[in-house]
PDB file of N, CA, C, O and CB in Angstrom:
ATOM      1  N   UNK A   1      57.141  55.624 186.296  1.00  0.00           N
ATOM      2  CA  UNK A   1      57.187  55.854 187.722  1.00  0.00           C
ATOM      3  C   UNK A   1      58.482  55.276 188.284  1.00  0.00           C
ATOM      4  O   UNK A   1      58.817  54.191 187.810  1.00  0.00           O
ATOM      5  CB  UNK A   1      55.958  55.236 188.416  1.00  0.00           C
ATOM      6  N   UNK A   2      59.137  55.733 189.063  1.00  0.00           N
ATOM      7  CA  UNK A   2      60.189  55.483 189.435  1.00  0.00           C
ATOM      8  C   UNK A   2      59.989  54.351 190.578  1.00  0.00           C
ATOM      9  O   UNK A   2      59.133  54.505 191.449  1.00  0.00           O
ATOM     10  CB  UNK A   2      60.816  56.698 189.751  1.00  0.00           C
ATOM     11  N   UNK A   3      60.843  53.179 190.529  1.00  0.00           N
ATOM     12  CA  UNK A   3      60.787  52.075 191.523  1.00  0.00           C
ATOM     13  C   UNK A   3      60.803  52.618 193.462  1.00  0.00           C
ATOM     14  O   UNK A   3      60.260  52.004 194.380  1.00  0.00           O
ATOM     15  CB  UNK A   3      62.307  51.081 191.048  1.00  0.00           C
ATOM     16  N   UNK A   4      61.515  53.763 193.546  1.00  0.00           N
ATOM     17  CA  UNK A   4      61.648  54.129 195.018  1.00  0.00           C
ATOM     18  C   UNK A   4      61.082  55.572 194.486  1.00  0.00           C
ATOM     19  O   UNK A   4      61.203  56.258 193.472  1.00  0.00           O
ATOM     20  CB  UNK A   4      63.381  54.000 195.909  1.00  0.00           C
ATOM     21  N   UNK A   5      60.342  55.653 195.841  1.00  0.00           N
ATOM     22  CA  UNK A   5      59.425  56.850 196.096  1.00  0.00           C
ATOM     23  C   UNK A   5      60.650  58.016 196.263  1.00  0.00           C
ATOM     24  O   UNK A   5      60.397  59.208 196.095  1.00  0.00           O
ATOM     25  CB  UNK A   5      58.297  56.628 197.628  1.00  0.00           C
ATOM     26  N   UNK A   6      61.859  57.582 196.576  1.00  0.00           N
ATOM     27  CA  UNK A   6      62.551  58.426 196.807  1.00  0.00           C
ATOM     28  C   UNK A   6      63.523  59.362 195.481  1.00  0.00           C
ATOM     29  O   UNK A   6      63.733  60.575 195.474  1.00  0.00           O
ATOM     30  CB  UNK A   6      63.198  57.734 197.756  1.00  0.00           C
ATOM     31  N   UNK A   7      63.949  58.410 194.520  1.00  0.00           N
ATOM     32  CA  UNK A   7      64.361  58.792 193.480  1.00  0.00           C
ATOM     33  C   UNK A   7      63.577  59.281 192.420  1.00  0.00           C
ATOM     34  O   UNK A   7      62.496  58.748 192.169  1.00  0.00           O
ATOM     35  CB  UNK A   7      64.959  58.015 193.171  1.00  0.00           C
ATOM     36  N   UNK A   8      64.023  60.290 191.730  1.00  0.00           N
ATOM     37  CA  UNK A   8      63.093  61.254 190.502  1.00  0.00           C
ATOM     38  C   UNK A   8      63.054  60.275 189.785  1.00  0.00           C
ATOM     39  O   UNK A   8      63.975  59.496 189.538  1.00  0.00           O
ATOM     40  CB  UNK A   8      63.688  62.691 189.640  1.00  0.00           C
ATOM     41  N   UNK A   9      61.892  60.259 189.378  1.00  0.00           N
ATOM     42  CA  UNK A   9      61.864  59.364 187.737  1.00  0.00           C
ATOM     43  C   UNK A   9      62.417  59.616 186.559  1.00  0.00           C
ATOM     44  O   UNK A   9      62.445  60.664 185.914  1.00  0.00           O
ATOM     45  CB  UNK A   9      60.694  59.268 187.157  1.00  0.00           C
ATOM     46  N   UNK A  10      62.925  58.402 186.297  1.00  0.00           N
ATOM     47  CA  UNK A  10      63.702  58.748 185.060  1.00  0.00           C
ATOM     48  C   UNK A  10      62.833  59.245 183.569  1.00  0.00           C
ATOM     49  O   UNK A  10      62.194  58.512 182.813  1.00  0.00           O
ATOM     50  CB  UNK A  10      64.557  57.375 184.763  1.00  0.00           C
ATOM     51  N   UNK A  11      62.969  60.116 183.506  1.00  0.00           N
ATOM     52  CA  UNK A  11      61.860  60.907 182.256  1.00  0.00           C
ATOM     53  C   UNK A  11      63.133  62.028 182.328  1.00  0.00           C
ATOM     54  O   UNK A  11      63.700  62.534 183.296  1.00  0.00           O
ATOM     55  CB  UNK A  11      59.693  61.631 182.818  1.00  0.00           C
ATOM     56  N   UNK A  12      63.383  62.236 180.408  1.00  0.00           N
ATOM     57  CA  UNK A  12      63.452  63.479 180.113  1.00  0.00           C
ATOM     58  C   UNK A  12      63.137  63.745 178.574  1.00  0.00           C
ATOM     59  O   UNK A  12      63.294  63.085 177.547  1.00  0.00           O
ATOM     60  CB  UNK A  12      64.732  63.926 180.539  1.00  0.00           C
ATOM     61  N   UNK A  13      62.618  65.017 178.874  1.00  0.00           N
ATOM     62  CA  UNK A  13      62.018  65.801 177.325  1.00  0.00           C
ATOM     63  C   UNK A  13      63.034  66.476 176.508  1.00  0.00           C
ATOM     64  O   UNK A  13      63.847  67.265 176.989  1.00  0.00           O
ATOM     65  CB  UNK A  13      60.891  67.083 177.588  1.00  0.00           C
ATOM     66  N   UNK A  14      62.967  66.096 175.039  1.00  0.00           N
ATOM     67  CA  UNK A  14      63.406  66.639 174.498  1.00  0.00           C
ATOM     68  C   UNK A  14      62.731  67.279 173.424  1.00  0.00           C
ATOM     69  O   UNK A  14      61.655  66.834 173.025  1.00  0.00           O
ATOM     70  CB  UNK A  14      64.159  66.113 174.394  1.00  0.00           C
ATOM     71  N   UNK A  15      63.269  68.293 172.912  1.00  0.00           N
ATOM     72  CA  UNK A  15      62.385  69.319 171.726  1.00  0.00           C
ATOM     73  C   UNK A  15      63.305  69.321 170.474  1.00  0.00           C
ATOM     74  O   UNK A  15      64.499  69.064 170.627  1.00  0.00           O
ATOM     75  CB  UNK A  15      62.134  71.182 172.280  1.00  0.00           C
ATOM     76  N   UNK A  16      62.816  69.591 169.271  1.00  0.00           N
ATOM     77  CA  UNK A  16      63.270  69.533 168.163  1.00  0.00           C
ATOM     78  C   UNK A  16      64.538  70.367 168.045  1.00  0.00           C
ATOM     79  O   UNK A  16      65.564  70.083 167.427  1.00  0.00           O
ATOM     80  CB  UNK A  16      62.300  69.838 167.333  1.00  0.00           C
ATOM     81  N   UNK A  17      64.330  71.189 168.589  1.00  0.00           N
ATOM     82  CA  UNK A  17      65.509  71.950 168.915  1.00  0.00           C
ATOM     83  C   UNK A  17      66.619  70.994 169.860  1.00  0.00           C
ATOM     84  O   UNK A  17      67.599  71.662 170.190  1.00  0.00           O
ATOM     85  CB  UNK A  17      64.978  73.337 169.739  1.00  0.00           C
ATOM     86  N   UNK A  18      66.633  70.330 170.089  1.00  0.00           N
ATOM     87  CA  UNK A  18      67.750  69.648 170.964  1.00  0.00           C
ATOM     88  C   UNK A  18      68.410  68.361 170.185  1.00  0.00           C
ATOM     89  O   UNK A  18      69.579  67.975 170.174  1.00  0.00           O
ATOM     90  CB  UNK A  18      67.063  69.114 172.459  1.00  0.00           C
ATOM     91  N   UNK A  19      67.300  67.861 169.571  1.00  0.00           N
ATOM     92  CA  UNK A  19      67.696  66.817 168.453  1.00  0.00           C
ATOM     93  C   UNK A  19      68.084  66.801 167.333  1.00  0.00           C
ATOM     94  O   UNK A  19      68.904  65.978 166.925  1.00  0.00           O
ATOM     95  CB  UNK A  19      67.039  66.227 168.190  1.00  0.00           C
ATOM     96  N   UNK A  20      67.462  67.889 166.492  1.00  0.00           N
ATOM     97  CA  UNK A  20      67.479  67.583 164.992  1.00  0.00           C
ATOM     98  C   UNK A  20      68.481  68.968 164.252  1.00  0.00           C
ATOM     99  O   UNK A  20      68.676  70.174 164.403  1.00  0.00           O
ATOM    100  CB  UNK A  20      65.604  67.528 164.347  1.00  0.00           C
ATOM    101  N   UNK A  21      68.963  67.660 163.275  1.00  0.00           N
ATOM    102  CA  UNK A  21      70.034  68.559 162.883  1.00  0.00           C
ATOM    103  C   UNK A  21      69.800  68.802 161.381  1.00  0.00           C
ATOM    104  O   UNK A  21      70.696  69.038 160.570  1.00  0.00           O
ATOM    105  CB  UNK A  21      71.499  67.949 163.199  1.00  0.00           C
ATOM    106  N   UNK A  22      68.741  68.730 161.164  1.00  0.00           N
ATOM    107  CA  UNK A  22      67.894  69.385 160.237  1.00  0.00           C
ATOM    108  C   UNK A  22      67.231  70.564 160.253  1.00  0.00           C
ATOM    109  O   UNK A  22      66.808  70.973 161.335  1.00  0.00           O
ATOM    110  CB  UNK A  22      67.128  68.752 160.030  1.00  0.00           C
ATOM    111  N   UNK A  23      67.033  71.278 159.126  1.00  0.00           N
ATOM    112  CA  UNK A  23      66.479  72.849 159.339  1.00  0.00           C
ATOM    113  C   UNK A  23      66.153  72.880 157.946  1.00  0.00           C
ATOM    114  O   UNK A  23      66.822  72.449 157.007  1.00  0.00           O
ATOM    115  CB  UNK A  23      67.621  74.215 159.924  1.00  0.00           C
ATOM    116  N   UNK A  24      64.782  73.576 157.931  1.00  0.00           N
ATOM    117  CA  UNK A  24      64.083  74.191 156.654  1.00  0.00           C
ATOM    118  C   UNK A  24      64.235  75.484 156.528  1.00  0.00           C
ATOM    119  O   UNK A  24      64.123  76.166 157.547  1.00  0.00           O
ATOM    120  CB  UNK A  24      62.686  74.006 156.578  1.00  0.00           C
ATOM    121  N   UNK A  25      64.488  76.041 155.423  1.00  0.00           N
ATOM    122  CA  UNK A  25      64.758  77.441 155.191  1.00  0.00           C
ATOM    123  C   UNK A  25      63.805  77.740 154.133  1.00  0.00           C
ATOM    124  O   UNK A  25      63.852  77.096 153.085  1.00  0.00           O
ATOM    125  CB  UNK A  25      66.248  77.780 154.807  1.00  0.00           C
ATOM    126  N   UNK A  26      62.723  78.899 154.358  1.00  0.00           N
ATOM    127  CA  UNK A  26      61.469  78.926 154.146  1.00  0.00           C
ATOM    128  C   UNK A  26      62.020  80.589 153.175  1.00  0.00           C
ATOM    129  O   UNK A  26      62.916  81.412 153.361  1.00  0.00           O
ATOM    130  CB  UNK A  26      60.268  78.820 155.775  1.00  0.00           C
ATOM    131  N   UNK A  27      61.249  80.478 152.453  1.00  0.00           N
ATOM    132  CA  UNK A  27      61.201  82.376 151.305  1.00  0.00           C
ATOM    133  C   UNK A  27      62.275  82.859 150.648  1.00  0.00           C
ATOM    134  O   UNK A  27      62.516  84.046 150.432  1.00  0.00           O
ATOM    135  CB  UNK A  27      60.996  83.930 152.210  1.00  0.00           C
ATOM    136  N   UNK A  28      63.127  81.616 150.232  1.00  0.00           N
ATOM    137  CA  UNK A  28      64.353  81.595 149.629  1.00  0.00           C
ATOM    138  C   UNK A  28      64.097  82.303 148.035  1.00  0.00           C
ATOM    139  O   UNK A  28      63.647  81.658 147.088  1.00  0.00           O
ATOM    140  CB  UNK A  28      64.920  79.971 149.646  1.00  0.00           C
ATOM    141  N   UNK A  29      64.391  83.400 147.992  1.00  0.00           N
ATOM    142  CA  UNK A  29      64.219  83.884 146.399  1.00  0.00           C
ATOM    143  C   UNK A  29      64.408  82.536 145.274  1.00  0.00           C
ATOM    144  O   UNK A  29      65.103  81.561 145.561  1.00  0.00           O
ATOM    145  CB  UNK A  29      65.588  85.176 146.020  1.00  0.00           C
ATOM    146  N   UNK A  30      63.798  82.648 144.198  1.00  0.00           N
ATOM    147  CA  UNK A  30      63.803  81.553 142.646  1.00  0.00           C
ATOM    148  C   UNK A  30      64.799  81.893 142.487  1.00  0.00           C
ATOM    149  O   UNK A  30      63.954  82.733 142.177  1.00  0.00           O
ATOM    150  CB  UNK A  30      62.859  81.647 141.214  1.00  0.00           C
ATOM    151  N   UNK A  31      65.977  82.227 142.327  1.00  0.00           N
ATOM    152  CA  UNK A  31      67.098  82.861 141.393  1.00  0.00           C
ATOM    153  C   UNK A  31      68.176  81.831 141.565  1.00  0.00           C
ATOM    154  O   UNK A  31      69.304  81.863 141.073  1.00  0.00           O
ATOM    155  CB  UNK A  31      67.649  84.477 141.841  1.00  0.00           C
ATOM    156  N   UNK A  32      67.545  80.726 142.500  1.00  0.00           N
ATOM    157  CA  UNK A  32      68.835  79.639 141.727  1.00  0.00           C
ATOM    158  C   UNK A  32      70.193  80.118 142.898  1.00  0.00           C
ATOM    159  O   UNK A  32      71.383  80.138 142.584  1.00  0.00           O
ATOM    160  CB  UNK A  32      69.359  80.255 139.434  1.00  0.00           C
ATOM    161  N   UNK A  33      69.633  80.474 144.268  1.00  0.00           N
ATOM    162  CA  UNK A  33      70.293  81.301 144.959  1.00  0.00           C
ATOM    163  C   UNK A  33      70.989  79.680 146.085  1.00  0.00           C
ATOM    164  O   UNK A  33      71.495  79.832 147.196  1.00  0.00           O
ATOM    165  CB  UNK A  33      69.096  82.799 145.701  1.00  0.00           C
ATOM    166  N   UNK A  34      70.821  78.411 145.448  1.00  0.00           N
ATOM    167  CA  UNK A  34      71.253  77.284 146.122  1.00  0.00           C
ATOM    168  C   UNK A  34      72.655  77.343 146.878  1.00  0.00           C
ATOM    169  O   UNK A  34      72.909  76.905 148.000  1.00  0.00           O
ATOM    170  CB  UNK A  34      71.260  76.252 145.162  1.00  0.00           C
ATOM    171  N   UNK A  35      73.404  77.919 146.088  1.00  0.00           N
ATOM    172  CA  UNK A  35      74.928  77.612 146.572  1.00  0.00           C
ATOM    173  C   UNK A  35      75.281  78.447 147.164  1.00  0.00           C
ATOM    174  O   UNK A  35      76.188  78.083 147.912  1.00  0.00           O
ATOM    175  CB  UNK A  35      75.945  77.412 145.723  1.00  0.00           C
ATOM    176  N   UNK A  36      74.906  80.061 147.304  1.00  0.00           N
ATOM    177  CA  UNK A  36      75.093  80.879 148.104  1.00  0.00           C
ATOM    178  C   UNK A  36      74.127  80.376 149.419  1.00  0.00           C
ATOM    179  O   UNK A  36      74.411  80.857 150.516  1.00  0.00           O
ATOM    180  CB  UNK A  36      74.859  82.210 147.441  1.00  0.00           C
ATOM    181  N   UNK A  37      73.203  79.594 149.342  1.00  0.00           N
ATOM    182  CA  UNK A  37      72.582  79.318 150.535  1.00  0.00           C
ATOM    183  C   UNK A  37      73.391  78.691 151.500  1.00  0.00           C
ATOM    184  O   UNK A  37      73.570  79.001 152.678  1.00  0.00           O
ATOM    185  CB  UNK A  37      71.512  78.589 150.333  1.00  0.00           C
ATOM    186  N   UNK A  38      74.047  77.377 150.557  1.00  0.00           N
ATOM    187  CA  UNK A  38      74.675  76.715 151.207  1.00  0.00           C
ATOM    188  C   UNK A  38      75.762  76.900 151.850  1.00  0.00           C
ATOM    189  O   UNK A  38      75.984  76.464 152.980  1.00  0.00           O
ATOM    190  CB  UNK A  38      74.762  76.062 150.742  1.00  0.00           C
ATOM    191  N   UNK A  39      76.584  77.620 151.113  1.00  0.00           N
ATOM    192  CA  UNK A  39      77.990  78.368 151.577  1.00  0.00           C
ATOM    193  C   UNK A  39      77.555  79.505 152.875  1.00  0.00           C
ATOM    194  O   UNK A  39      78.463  79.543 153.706  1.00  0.00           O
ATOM    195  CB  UNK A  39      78.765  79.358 150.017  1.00  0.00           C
ATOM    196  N   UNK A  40      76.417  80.397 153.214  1.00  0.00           N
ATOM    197  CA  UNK A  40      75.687  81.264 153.978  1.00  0.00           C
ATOM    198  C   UNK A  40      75.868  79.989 155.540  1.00  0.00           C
ATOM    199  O   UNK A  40      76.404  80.173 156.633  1.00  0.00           O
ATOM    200  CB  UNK A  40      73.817  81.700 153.117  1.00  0.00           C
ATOM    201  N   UNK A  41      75.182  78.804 154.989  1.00  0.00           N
ATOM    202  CA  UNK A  41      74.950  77.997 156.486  1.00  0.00           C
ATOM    203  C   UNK A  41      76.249  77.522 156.241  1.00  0.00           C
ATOM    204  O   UNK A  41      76.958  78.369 156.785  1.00  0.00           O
ATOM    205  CB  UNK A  41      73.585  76.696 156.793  1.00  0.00           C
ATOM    206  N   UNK A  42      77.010  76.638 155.727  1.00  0.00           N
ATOM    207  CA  UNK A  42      78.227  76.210 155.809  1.00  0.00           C
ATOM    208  C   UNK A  42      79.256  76.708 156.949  1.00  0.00           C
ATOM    209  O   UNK A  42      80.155  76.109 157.539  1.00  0.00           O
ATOM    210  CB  UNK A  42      78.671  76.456 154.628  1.00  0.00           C
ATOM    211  N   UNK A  43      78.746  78.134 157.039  1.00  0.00           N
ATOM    212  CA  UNK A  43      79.484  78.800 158.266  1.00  0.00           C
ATOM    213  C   UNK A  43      79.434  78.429 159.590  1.00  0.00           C
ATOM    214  O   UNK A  43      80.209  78.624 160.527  1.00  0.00           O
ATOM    215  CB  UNK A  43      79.152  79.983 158.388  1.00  0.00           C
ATOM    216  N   UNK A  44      78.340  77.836 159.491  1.00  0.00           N
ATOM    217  CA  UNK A  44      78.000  77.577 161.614  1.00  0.00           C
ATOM    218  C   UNK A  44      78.404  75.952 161.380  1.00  0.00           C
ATOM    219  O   UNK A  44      78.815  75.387 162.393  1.00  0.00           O
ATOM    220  CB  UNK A  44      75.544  77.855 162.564  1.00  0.00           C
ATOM    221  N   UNK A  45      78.340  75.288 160.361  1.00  0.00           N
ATOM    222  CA  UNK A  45      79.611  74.036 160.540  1.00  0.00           C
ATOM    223  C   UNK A  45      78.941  72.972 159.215  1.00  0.00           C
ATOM    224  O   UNK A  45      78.221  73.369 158.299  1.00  0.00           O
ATOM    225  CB  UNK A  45      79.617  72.989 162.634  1.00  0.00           C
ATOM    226  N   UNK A  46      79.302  71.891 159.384  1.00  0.00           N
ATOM    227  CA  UNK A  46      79.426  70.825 158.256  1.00  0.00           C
ATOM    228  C   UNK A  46      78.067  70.397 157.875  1.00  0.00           C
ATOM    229  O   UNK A  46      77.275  69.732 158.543  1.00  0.00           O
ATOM    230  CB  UNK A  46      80.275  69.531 158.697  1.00  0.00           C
ATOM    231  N   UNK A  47      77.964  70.757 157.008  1.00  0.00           N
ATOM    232  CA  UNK A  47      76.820  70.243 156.063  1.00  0.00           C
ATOM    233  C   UNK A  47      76.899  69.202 155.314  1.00  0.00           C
ATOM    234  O   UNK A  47      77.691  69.210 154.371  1.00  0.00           O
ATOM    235  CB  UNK A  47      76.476  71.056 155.214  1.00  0.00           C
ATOM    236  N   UNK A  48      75.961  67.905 155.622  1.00  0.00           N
ATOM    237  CA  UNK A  48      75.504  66.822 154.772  1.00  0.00           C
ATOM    238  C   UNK A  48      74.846  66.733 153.342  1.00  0.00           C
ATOM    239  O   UNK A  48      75.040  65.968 152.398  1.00  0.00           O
ATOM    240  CB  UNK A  48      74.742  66.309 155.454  1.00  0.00           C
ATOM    241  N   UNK A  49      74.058  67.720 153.520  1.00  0.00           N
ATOM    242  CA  UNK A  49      73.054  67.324 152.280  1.00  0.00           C
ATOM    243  C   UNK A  49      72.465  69.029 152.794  1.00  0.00           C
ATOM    244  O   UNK A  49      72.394  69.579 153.894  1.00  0.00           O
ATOM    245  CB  UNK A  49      71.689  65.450 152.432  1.00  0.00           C
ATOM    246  N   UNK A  50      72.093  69.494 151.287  1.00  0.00           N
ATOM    247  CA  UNK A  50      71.501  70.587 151.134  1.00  0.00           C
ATOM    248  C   UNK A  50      70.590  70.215 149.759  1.00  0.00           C
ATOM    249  O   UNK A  50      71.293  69.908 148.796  1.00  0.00           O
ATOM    250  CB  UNK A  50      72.566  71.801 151.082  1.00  0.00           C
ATOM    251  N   UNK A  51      69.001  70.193 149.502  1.00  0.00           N
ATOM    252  CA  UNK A  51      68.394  70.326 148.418  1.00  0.00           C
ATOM    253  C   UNK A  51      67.414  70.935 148.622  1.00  0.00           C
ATOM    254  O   UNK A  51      66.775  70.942 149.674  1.00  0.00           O
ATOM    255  CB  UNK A  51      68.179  69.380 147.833  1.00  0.00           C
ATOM    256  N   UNK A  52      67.087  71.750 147.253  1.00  0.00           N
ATOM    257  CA  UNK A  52      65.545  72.296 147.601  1.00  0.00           C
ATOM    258  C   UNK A  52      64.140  71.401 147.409  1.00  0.00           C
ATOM    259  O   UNK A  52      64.061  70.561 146.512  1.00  0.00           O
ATOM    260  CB  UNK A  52      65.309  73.548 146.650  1.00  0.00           C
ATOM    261  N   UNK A  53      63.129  71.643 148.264  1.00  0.00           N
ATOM    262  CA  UNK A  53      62.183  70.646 148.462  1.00  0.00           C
ATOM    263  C   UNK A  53      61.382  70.937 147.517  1.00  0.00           C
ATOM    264  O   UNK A  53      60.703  71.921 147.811  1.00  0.00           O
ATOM    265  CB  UNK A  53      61.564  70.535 149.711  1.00  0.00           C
ATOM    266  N   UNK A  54      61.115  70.431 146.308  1.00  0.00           N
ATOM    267  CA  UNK A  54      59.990  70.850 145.627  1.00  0.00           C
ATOM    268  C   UNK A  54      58.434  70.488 145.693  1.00  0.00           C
ATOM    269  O   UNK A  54      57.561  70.978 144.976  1.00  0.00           O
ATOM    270  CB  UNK A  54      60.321  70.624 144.588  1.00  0.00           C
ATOM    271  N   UNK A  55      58.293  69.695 146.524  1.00  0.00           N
ATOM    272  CA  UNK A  55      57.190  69.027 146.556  1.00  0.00           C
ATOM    273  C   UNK A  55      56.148  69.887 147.905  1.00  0.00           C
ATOM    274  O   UNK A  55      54.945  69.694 148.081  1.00  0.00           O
ATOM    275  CB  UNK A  55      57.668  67.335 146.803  1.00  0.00           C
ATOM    276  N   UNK A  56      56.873  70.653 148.557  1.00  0.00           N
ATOM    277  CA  UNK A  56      56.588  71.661 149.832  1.00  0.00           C
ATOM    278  C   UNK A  56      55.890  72.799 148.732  1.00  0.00           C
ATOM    279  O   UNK A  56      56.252  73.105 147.596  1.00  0.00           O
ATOM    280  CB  UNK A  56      58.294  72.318 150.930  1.00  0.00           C
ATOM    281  N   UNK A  57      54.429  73.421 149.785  1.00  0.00           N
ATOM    282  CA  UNK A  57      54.164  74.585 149.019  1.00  0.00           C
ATOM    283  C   UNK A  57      54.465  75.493 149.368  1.00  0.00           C
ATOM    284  O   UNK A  57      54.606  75.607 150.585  1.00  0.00           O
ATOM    285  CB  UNK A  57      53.210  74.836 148.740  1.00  0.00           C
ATOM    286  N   UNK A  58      54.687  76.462 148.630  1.00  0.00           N
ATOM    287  CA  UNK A  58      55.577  78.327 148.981  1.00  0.00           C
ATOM    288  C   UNK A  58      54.674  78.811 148.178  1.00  0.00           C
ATOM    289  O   UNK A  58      53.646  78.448 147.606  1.00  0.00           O
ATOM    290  CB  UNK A  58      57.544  78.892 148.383  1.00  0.00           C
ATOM    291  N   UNK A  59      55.679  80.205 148.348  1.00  0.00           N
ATOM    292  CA  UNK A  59      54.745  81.174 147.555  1.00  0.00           C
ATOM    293  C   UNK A  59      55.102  81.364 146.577  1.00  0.00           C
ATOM    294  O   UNK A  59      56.221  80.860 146.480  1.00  0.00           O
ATOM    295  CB  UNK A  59      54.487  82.319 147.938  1.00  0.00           C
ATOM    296  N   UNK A  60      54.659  82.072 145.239  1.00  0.00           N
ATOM    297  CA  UNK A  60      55.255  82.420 143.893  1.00  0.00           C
ATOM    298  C   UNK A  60      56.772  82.796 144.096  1.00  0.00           C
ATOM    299  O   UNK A  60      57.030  83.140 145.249  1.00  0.00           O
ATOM    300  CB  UNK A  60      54.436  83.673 143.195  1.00  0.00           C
ATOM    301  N   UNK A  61      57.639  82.801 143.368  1.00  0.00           N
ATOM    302  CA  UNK A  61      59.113  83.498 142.902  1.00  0.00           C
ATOM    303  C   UNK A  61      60.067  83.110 144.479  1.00  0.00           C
ATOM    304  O   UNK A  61      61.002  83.816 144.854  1.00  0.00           O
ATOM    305  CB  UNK A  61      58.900  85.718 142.505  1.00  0.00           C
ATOM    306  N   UNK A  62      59.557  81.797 145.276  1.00  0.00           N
ATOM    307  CA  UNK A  62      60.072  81.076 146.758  1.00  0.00           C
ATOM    308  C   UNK A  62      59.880  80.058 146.180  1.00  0.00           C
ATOM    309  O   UNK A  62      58.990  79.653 145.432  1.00  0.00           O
ATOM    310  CB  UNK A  62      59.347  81.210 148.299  1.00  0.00           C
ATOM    311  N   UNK A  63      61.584  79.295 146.927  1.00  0.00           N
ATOM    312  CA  UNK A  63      62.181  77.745 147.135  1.00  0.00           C
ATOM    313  C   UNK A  63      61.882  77.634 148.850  1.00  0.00           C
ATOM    314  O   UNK A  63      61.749  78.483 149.730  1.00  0.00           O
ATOM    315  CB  UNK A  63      64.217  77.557 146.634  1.00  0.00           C
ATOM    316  N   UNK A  64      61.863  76.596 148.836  1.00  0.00           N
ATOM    317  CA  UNK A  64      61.948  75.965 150.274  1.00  0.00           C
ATOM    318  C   UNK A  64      63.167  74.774 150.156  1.00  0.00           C
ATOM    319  O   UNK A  64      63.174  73.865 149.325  1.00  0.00           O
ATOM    320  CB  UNK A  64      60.297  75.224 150.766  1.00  0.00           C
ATOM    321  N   UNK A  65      64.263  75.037 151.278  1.00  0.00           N
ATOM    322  CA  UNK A  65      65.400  74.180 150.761  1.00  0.00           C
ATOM    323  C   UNK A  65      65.700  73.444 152.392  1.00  0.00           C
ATOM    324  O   UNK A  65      65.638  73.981 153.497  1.00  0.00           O
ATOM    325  CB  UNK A  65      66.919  75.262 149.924  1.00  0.00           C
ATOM    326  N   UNK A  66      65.942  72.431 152.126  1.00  0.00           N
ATOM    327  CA  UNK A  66      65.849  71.472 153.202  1.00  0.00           C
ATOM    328  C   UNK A  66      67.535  71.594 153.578  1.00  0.00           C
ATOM    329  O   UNK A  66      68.142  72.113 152.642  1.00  0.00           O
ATOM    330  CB  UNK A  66      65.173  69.783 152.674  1.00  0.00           C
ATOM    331  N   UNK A  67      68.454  71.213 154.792  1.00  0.00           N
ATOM    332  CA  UNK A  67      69.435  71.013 154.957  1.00  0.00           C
ATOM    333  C   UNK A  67      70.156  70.520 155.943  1.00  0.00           C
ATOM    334  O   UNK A  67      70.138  71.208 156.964  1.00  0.00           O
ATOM    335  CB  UNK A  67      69.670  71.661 154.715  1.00  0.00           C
ATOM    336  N   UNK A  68      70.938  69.317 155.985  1.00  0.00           N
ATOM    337  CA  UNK A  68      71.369  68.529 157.030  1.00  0.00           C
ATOM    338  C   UNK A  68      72.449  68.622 157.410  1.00  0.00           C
ATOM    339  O   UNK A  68      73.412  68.283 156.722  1.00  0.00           O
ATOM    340  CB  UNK A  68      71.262  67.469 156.898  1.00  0.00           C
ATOM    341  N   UNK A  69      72.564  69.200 158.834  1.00  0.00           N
ATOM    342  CA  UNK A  69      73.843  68.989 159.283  1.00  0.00           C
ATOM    343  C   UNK A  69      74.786  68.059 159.967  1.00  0.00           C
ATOM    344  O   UNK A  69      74.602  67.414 160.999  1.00  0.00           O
ATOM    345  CB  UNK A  69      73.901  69.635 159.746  1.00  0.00           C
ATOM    346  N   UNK A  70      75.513  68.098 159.427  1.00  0.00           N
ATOM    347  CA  UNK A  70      76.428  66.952 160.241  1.00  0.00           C
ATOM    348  C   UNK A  70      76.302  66.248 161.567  1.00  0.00           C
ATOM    349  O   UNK A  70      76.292  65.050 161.849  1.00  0.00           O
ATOM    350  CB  UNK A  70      77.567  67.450 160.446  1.00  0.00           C
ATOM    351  N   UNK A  71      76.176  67.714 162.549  1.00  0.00           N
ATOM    352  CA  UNK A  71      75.892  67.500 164.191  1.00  0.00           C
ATOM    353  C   UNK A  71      74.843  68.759 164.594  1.00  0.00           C
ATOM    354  O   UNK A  71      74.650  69.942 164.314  1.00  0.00           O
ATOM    355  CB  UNK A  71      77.553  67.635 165.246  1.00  0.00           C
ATOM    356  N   UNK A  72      74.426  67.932 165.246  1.00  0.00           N
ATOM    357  CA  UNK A  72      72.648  68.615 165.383  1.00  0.00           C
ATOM    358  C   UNK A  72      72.742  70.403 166.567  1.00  0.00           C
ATOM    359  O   UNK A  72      71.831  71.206 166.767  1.00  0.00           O
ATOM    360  CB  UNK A  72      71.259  66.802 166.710  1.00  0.00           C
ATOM    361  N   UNK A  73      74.399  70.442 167.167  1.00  0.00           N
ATOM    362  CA  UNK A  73      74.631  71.331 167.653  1.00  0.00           C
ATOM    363  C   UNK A  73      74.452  72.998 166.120  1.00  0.00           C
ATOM    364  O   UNK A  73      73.920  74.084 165.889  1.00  0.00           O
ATOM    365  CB  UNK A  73      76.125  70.778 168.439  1.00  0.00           C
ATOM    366  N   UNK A  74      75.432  71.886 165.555  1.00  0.00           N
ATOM    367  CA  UNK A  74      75.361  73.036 164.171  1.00  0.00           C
ATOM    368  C   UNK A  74      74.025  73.530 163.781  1.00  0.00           C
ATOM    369  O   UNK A  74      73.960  74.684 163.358  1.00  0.00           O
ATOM    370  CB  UNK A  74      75.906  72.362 162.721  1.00  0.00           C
ATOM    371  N   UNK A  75      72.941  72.816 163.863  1.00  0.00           N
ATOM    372  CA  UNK A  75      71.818  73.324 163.801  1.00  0.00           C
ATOM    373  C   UNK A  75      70.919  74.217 164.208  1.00  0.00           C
ATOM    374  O   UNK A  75      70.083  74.853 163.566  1.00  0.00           O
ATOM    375  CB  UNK A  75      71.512  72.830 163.863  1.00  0.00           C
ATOM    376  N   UNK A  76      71.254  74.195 165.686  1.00  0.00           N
ATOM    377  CA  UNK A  76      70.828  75.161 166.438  1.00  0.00           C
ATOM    378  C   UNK A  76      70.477  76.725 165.822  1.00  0.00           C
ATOM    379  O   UNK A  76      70.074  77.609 166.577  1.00  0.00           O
ATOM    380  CB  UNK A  76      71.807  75.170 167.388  1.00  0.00           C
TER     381      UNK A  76
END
């Protein structure tokens, strides 16, 4: 609650989308298709860390590959 009735309270929301500069990429063909993945996102900007999650469940002949970007804009 804000101290004066007059000023907005200080509250603001944020969504995953505004923060995280992480992104899961879900139905990735088995074929070992890692580095073309990476080089595919590499385009919208700097990538930290790219691995596939093995411990996530998919479906038969699907990777699920986790990937961090540098700045959470790139993520978007």
């Amino acid at each position: 609650m804000a101290p004066n009735k007059d000023e907005p309270p200080a509250i603001r929301v944020y969504t995953v989308c505004d923060e995280s500069k992480y992104l899961i990429v879900r139905n990735v063909p088995a074929l070992g298709c890692g580095d073309e993945l990476l080089n595919l996102f590499a385009s919208y900007g700097d990538i930290q860390e790219c691995k596939p999650m093995d411990a996530e469940d998919c479906e038969s002949f699907t990777d699920v590959y986790w990937i961090k970007f540098r700045l959470f804009s790139n993520a978007r």
